[in-house]
N, CA and C atoms as an extended XYZ file, in Angstrom:
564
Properties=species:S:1:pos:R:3:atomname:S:1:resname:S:1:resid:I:1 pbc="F F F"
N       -12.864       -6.305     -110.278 N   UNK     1
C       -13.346       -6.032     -111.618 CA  UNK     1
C       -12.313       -5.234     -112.415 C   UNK     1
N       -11.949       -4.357     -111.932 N   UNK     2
C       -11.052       -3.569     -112.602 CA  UNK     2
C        -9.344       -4.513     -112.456 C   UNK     2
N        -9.431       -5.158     -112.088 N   UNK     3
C        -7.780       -5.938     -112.161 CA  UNK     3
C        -7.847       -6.768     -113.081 C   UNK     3
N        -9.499       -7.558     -113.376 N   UNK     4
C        -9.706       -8.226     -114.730 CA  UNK     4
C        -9.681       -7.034     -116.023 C   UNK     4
N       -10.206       -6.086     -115.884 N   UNK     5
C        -9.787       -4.951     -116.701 CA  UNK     5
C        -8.353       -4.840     -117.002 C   UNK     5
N        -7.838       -4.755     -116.322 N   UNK     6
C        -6.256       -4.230     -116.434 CA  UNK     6
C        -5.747       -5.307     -117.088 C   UNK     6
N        -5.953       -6.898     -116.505 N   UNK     7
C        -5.304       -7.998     -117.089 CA  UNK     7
C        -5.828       -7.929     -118.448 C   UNK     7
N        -7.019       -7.472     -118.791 N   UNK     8
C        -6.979       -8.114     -120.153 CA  UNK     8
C        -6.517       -7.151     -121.019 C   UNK     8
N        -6.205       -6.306     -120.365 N   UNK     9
C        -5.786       -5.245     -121.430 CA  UNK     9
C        -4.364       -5.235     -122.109 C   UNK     9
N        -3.453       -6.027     -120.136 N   UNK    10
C        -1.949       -6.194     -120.545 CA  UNK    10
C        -1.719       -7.383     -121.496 C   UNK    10
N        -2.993       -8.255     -121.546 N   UNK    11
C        -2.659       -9.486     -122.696 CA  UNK    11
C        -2.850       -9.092     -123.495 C   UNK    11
N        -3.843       -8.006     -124.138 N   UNK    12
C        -4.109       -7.788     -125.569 CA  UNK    12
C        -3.259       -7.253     -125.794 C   UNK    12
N        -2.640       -5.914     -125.095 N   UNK    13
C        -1.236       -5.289     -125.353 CA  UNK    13
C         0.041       -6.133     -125.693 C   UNK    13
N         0.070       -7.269     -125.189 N   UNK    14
C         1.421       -7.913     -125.230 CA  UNK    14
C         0.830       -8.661     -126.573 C   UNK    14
N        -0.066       -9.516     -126.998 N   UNK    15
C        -0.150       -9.634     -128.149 CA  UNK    15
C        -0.390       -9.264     -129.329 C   UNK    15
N        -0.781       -7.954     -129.416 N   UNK    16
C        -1.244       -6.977     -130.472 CA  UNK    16
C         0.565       -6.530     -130.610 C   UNK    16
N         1.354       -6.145     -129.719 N   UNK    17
C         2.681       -5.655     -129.886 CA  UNK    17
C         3.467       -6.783     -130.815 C   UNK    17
N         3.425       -8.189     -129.948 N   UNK    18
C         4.399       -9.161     -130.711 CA  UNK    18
C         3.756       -9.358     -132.186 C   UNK    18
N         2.086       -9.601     -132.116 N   UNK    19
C         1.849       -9.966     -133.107 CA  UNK    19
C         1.011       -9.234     -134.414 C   UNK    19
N         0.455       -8.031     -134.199 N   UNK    20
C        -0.518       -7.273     -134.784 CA  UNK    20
C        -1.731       -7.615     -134.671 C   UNK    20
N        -2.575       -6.663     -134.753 N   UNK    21
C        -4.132       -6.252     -134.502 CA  UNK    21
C        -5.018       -7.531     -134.768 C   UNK    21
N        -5.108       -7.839     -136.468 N   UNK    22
C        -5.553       -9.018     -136.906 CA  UNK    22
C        -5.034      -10.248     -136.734 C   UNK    22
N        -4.784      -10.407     -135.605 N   UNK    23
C        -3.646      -11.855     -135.251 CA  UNK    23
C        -4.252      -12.203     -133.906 C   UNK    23
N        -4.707      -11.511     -133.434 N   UNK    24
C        -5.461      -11.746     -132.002 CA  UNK    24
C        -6.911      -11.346     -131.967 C   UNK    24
N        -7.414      -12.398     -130.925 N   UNK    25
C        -8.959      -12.613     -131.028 CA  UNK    25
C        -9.225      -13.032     -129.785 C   UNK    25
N       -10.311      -12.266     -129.083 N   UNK    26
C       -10.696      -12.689     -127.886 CA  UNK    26
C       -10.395      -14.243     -126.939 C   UNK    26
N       -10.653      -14.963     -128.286 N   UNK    27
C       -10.114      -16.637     -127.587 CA  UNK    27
C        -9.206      -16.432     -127.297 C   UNK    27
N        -7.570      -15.600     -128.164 N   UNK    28
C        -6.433      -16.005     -127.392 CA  UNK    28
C        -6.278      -15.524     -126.311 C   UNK    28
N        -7.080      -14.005     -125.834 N   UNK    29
C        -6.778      -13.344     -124.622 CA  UNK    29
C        -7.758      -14.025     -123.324 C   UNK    29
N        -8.828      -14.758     -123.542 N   UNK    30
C        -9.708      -15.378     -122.870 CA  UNK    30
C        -8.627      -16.604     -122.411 C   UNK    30
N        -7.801      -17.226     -123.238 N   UNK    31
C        -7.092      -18.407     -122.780 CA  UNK    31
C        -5.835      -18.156     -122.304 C   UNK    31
N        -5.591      -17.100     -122.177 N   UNK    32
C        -4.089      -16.184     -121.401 CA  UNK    32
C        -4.605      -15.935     -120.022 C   UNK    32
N        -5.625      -15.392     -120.359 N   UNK    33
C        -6.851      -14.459     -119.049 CA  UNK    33
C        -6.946      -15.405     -118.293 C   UNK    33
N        -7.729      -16.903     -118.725 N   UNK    34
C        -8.089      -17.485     -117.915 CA  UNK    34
C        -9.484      -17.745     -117.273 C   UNK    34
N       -10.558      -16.720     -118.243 N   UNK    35
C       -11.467      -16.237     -118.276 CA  UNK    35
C       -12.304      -17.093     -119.493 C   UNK    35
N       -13.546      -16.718     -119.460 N   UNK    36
C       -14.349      -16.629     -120.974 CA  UNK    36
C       -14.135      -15.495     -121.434 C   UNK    36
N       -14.887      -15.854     -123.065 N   UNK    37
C       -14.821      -14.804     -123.762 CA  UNK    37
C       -15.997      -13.610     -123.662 C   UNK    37
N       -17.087      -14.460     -122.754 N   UNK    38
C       -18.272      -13.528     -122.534 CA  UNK    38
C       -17.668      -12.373     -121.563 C   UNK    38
N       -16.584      -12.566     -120.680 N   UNK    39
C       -16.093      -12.010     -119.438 CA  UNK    39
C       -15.198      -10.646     -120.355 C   UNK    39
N       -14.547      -11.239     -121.414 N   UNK    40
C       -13.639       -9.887     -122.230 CA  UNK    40
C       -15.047       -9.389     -123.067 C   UNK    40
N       -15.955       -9.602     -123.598 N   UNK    41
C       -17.292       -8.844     -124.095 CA  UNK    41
C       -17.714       -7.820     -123.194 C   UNK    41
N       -17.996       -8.088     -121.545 N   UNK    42
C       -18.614       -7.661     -120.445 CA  UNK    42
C       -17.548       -6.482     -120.387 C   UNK    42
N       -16.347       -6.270     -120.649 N   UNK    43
C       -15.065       -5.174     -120.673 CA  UNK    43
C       -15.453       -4.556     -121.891 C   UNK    43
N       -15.475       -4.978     -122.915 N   UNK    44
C       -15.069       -4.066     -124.238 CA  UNK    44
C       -15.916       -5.318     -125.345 C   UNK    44
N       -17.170       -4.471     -125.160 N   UNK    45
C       -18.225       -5.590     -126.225 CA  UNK    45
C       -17.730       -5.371     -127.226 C   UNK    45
N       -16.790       -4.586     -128.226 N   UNK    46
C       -16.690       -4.805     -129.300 CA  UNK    46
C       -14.976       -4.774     -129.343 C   UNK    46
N       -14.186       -4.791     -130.391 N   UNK    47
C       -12.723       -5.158     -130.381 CA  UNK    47
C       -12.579       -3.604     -130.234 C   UNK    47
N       -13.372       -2.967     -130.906 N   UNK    48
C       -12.872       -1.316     -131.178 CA  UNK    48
C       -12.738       -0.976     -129.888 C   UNK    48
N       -13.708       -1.353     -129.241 N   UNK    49
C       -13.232       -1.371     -127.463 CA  UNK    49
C       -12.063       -1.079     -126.952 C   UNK    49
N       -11.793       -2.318     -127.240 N   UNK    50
C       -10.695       -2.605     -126.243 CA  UNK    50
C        -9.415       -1.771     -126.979 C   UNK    50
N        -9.576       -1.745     -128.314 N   UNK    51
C        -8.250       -1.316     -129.034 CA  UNK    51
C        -8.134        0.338     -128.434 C   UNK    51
N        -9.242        0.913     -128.653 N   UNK    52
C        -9.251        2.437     -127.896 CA  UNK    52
C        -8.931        2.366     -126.730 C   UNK    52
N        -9.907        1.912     -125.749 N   UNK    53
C        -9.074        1.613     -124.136 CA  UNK    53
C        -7.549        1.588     -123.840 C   UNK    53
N        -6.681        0.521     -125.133 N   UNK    54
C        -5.155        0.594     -125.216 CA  UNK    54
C        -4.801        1.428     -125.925 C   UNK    54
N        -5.054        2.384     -126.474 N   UNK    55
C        -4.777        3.593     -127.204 CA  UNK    55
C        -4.880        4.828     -126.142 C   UNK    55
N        -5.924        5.174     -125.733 N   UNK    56
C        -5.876        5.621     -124.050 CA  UNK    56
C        -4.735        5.279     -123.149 C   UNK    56
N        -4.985        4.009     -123.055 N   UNK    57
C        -3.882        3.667     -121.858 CA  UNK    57
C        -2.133        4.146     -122.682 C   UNK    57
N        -2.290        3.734     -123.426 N   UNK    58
C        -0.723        4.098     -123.988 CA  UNK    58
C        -0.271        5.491     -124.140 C   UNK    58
N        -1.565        6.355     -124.623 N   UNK    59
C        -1.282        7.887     -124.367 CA  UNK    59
C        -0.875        8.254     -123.292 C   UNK    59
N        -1.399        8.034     -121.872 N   UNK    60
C        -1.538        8.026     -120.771 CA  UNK    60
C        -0.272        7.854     -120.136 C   UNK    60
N         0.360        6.284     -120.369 N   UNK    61
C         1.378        5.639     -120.299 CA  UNK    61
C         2.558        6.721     -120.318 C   UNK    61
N         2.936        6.547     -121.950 N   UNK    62
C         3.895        6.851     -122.874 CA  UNK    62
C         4.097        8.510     -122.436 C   UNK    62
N         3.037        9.244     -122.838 N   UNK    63
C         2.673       10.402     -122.604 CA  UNK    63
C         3.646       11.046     -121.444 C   UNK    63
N         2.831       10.253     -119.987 N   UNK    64
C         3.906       10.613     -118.883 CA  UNK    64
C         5.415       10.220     -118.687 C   UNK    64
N         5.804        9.463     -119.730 N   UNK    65
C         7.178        9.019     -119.650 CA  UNK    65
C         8.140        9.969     -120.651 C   UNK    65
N         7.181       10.360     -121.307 N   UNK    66
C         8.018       11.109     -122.373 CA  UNK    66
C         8.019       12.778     -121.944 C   UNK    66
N         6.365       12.852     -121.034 N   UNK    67
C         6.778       14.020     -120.062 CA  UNK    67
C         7.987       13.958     -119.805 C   UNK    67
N         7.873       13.276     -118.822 N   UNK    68
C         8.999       12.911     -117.869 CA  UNK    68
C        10.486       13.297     -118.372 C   UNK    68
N        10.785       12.539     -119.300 N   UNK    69
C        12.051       12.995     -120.291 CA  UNK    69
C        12.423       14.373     -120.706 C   UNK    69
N        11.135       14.962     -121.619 N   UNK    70
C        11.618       16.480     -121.704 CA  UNK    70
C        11.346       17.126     -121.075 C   UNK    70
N        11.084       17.134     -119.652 N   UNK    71
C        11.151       17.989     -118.100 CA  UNK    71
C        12.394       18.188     -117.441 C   UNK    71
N        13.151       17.193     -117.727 N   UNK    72
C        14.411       16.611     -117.296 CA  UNK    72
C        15.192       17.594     -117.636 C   UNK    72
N        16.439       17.714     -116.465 N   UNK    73
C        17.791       18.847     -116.702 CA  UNK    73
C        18.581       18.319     -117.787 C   UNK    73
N        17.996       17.321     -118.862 N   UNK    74
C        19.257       16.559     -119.650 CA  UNK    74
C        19.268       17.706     -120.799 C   UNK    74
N        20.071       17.464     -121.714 N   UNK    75
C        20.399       18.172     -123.234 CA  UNK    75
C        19.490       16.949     -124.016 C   UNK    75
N        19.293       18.040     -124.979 N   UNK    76
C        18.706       17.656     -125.926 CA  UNK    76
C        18.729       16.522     -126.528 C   UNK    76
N        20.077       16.360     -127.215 N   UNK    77
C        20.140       14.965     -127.492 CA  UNK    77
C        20.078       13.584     -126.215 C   UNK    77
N        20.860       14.329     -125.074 N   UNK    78
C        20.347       13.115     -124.351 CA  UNK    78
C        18.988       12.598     -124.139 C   UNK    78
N        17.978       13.761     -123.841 N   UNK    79
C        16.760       12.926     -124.464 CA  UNK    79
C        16.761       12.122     -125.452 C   UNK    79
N        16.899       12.849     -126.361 N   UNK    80
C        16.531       11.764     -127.829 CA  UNK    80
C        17.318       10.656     -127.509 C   UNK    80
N        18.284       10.214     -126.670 N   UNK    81
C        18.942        8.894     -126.737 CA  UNK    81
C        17.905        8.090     -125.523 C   UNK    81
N        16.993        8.937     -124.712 N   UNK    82
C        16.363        8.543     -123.808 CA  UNK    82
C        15.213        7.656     -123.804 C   UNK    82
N        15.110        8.562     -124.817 N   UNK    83
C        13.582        8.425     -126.197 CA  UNK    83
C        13.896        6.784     -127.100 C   UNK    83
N        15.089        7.226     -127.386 N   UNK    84
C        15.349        6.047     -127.967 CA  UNK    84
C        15.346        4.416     -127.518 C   UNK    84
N        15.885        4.262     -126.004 N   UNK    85
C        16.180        3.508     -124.950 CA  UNK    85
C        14.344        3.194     -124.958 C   UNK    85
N        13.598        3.196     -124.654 N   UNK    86
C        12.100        3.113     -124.713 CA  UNK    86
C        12.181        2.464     -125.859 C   UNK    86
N        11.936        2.491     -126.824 N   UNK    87
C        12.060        1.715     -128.182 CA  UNK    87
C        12.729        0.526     -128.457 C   UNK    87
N        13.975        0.805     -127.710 N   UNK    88
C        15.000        0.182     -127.502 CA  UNK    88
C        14.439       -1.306     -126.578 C   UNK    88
N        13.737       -0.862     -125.397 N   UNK    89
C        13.003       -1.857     -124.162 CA  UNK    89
C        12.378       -2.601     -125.287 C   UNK    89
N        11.357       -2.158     -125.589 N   UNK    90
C        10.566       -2.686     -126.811 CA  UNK    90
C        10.721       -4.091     -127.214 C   UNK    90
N        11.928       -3.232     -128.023 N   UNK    91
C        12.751       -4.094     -129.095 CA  UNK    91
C        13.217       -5.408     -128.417 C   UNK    91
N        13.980       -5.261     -127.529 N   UNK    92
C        14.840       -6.077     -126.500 CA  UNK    92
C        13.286       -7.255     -126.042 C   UNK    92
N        12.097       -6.792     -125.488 N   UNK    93
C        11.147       -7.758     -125.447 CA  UNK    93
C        10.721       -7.909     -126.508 C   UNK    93
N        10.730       -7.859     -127.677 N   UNK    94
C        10.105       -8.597     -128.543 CA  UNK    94
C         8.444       -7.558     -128.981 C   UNK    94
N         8.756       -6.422     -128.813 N   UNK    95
C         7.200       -6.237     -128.944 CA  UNK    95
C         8.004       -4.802     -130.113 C   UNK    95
N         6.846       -3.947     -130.936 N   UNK    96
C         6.699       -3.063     -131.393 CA  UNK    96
C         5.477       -2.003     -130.683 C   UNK    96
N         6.402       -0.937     -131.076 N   UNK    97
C         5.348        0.319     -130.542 CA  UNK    97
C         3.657       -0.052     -131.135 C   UNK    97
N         3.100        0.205     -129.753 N   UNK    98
C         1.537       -0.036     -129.915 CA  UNK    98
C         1.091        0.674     -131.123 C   UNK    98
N         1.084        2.164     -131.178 N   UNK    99
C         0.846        3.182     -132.587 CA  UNK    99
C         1.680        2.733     -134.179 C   UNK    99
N         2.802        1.768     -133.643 N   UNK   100
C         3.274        1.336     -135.243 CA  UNK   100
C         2.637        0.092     -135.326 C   UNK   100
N         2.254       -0.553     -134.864 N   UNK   101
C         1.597       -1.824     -134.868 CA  UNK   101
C         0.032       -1.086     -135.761 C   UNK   101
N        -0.711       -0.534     -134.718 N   UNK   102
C        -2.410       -0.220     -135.325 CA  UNK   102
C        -1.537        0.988     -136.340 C   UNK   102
N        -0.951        1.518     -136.534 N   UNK   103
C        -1.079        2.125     -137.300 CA  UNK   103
C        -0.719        1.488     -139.003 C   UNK   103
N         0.091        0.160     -138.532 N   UNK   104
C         0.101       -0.675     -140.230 CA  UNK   104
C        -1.030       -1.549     -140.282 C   UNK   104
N        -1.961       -1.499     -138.968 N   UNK   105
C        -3.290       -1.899     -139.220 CA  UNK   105
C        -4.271       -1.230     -139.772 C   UNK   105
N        -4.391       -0.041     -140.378 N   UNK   106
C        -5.294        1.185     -140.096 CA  UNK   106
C        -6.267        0.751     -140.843 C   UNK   106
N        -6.402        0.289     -142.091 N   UNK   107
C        -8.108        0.067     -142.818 CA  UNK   107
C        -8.749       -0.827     -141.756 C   UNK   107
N        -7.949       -1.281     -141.189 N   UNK   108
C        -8.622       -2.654     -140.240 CA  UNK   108
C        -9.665       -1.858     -138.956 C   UNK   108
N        -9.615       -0.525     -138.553 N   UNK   109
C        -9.500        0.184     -137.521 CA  UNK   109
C       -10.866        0.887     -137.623 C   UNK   109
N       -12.035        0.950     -136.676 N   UNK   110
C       -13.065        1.685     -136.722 CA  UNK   110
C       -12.365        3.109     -137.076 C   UNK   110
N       -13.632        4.028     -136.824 N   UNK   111
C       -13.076        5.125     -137.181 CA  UNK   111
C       -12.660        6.019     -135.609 C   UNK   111
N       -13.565        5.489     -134.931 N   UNK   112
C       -12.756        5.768     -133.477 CA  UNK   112
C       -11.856        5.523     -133.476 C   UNK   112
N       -11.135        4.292     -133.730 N   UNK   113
C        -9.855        3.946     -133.095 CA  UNK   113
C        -9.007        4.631     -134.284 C   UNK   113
N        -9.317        4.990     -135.252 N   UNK   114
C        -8.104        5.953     -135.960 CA  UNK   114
C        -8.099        7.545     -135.177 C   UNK   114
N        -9.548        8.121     -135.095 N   UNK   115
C        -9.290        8.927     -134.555 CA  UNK   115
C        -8.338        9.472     -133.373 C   UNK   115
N        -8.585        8.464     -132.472 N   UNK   116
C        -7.932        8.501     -131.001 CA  UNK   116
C        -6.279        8.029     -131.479 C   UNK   116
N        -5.970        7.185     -132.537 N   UNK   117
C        -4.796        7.199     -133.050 CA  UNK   117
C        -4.021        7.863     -133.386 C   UNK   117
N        -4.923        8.969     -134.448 N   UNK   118
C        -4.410       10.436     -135.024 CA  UNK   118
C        -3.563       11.275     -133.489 C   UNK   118
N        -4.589       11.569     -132.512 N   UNK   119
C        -4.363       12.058     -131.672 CA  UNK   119
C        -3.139       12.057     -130.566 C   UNK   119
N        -2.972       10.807     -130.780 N   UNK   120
C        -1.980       10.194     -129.400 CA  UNK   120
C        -0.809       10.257     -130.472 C   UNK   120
N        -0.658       10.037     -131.719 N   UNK   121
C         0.514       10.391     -132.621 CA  UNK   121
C         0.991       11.945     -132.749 C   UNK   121
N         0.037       12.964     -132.653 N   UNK   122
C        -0.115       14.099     -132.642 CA  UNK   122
C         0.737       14.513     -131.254 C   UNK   122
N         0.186       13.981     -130.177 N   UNK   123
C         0.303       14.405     -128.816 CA  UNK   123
C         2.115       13.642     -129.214 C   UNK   123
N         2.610       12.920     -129.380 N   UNK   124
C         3.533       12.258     -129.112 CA  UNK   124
C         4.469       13.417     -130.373 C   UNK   124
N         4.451       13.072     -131.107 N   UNK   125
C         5.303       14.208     -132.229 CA  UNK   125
C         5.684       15.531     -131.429 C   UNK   125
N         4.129       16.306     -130.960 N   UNK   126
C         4.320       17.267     -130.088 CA  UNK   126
C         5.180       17.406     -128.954 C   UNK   126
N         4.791       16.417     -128.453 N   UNK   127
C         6.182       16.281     -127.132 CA  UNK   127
C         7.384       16.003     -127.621 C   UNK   127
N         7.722       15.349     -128.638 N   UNK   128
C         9.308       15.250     -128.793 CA  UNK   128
C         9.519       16.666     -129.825 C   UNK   128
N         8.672       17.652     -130.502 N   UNK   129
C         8.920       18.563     -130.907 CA  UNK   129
C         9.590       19.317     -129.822 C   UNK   129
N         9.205       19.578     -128.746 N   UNK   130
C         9.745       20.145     -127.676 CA  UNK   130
C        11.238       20.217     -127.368 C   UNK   130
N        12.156       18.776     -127.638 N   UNK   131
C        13.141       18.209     -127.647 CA  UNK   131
C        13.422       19.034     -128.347 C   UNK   131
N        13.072       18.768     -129.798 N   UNK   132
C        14.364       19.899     -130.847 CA  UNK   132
C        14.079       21.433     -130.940 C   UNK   132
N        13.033       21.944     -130.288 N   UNK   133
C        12.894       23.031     -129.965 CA  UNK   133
C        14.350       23.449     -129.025 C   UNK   133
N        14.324       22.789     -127.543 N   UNK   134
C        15.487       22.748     -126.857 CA  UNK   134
C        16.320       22.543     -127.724 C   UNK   134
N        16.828       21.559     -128.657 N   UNK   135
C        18.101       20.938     -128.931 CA  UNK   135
C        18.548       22.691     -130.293 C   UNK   135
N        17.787       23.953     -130.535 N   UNK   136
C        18.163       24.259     -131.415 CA  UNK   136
C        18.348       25.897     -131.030 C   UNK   136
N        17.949       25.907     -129.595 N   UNK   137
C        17.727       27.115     -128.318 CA  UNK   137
C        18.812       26.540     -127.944 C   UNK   137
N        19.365       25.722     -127.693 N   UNK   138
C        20.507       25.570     -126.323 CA  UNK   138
C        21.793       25.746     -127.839 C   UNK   138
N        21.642       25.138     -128.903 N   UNK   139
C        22.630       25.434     -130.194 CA  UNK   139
C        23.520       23.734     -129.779 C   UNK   139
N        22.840       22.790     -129.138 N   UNK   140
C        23.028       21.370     -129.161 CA  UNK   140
C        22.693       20.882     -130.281 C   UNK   140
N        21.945       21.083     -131.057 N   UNK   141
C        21.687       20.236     -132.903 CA  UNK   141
C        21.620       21.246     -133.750 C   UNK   141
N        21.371       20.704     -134.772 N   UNK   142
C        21.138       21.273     -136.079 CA  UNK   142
C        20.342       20.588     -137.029 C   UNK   142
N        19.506       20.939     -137.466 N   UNK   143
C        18.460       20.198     -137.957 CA  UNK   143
C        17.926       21.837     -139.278 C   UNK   143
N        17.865       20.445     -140.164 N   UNK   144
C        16.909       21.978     -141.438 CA  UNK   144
C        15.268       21.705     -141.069 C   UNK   144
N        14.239       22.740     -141.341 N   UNK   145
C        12.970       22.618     -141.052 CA  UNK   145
C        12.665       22.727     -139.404 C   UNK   145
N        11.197       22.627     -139.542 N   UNK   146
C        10.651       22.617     -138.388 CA  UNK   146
C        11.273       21.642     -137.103 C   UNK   146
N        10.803       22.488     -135.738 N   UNK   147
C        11.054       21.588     -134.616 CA  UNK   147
C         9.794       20.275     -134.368 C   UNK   147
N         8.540       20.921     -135.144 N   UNK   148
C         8.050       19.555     -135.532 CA  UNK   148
C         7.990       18.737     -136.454 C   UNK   148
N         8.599       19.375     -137.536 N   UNK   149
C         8.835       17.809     -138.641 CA  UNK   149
C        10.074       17.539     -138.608 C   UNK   149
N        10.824       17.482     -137.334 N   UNK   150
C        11.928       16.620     -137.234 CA  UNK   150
C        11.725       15.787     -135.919 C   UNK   150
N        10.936       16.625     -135.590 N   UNK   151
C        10.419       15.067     -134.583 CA  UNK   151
C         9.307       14.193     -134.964 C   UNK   151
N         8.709       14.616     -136.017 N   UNK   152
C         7.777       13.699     -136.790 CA  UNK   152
C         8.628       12.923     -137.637 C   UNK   152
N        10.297       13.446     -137.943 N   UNK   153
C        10.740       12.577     -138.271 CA  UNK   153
C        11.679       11.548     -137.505 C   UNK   153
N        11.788       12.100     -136.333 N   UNK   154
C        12.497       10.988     -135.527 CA  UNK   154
C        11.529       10.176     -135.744 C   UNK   154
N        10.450       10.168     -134.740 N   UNK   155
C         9.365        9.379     -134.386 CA  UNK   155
C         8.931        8.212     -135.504 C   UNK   155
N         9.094        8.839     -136.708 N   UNK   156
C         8.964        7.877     -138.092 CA  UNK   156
C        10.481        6.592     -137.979 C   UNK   156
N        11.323        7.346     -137.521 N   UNK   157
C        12.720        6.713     -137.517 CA  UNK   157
C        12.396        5.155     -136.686 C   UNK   157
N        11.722        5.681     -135.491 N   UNK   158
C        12.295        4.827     -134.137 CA  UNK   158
C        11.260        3.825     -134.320 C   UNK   158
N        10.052        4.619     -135.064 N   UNK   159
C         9.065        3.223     -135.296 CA  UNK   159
C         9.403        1.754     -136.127 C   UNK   159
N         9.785        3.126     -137.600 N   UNK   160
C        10.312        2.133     -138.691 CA  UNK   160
C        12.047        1.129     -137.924 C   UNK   160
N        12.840        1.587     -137.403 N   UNK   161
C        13.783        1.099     -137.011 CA  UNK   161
C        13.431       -0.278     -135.575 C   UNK   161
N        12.443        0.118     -135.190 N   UNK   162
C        12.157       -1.159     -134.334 CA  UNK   162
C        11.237       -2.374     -135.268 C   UNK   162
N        10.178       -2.067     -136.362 N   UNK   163
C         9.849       -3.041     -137.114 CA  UNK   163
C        11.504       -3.861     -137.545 C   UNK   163
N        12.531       -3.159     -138.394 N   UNK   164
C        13.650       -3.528     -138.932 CA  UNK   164
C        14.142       -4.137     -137.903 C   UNK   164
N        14.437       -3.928     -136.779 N   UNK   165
C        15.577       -4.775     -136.127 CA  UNK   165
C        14.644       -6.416     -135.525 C   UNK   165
N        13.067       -6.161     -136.041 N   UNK   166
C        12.650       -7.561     -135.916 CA  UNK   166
C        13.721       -8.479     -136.729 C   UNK   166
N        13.255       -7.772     -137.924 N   UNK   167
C        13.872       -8.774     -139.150 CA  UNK   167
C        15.475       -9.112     -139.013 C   UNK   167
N        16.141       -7.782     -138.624 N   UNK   168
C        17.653       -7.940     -138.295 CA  UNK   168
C        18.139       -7.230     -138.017 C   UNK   168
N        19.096       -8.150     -136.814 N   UNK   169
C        19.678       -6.956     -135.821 CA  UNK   169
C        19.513       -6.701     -134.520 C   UNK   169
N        18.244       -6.825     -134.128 N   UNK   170
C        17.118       -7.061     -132.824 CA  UNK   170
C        17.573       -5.648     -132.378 C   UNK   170
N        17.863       -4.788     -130.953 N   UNK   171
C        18.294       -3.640     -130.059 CA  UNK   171
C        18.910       -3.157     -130.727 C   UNK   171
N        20.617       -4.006     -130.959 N   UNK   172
C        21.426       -3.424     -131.780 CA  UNK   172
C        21.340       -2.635     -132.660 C   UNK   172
N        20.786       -3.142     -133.753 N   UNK   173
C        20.384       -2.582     -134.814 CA  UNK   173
C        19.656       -1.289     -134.518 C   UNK   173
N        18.769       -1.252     -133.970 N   UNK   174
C        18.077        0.099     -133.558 CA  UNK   174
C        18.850        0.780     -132.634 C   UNK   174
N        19.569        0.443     -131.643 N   UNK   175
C        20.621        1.469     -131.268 CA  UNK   175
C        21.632        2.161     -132.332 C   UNK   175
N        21.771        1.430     -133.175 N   UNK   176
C        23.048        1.815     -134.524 CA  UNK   176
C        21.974        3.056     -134.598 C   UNK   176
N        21.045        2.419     -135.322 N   UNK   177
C        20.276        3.601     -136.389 CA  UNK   177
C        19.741        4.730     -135.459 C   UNK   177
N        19.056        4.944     -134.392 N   UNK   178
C        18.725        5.531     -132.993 CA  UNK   178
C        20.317        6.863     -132.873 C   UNK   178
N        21.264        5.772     -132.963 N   UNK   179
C        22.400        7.021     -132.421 CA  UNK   179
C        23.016        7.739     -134.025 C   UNK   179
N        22.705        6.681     -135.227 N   UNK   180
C        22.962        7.020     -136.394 CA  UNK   180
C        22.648        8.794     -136.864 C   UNK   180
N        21.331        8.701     -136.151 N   UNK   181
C        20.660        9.723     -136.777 CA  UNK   181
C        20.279       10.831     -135.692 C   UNK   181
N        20.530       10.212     -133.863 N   UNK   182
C        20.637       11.556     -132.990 CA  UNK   182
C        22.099       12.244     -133.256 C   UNK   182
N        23.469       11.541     -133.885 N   UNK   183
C        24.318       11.959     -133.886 CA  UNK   183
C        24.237       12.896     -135.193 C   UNK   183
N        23.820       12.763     -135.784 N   UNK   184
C        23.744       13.572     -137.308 CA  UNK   184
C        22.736       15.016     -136.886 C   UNK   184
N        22.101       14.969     -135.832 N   UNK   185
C        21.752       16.068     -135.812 CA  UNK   185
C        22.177       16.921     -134.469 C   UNK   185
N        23.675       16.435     -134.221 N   UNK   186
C        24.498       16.996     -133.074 CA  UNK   186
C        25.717       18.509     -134.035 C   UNK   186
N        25.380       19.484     -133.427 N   UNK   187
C        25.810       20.438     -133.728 CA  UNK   187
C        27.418       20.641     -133.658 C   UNK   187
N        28.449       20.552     -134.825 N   UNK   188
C        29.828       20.110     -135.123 CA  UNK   188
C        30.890       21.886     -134.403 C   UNK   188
């Protein structure tokens, strides 16, 4: 039961990423699945369901990976290039960050699923605030303003820069802009 859980979650994930929120509908994940559609109802009777469940799971996910990163003996900016490389994976498969995806969905979005959105954006800003906290204690960057509205502005960066390198550029492009702007806040 729970591996049909998991599967349908990694199909909605993989198509909500390539394609956005309103682009997918139980039929397509029922005909990926392999399943009916009564079988993805019996998981997540309503879409808000399932979209929170992957909002969860991605906090969860992401969360521990980005732990992971600013725990690490690296410098500052090497995180942020670490940070970036994640985005970077993304990009390279063809998908966009789950939170930039629902988040250019948002009128579309119960109010749960914004809520739990707010949150996991919150939690995520917060953790890479941490980064330029380090990056401005160790005297590795330089940055004007807060250690969190410069990671609210990376985070704005890496989202908006992986939509762009759909259109052009693909990795590349977001590696340019990714090192464009960790290098600009490397201390001369």
């Amino acid at each position: 039961m729970q591996d049909t859980k998991n599967t349908i979650l990694d199909v909605a994930e993989d198509f909500i990423r390539r394609n956005g929120l309103n682009a997918v509908s139980y039929k397509h994940i029922s005909d990926v699945v392999g399943i009916k559609k009564a079988s993805i109802h019996y998981h997540f009777p309503q879409k808000k369901d399932l979209v929170n469940a992957l909002l969860l799971r991605c906090e969860q996910t992401y969360g521990c990976e980005y732990q992971s990163i600013v725990s690490s003996a690296l410098s500052a900016p090497e995180k942020l290039r670490k940070i970036a490389d994640v985005f970077k994976q993304g990009t390279v498969a063809g998908k966009v960050c789950l939170m930039g995806v629902l988040s250019s969905d948002l009128t579309s979005l119960d109010e749960s699923s914004r809520l739990i959105l707010e949150k996991t954006a919150e939690s995520t800003v917060a953790t890479y605030a941490a980064i330029f906290e380090q990056g401005r204690i160790e005297g590795s960057m330089h940055f004007d303003g807060s250690d969190y509205n410069a990671a609210y502005a990376f985070f704005s960066m890496l989202i908006g820069a992986q939509i762009m390198a759909r259109v052009k550029g693909g990795a590349e492009a977001l590696q340019a802009a990714s090192d464009a702007v960790i290098d600009g806040y490397l201390k001369n």
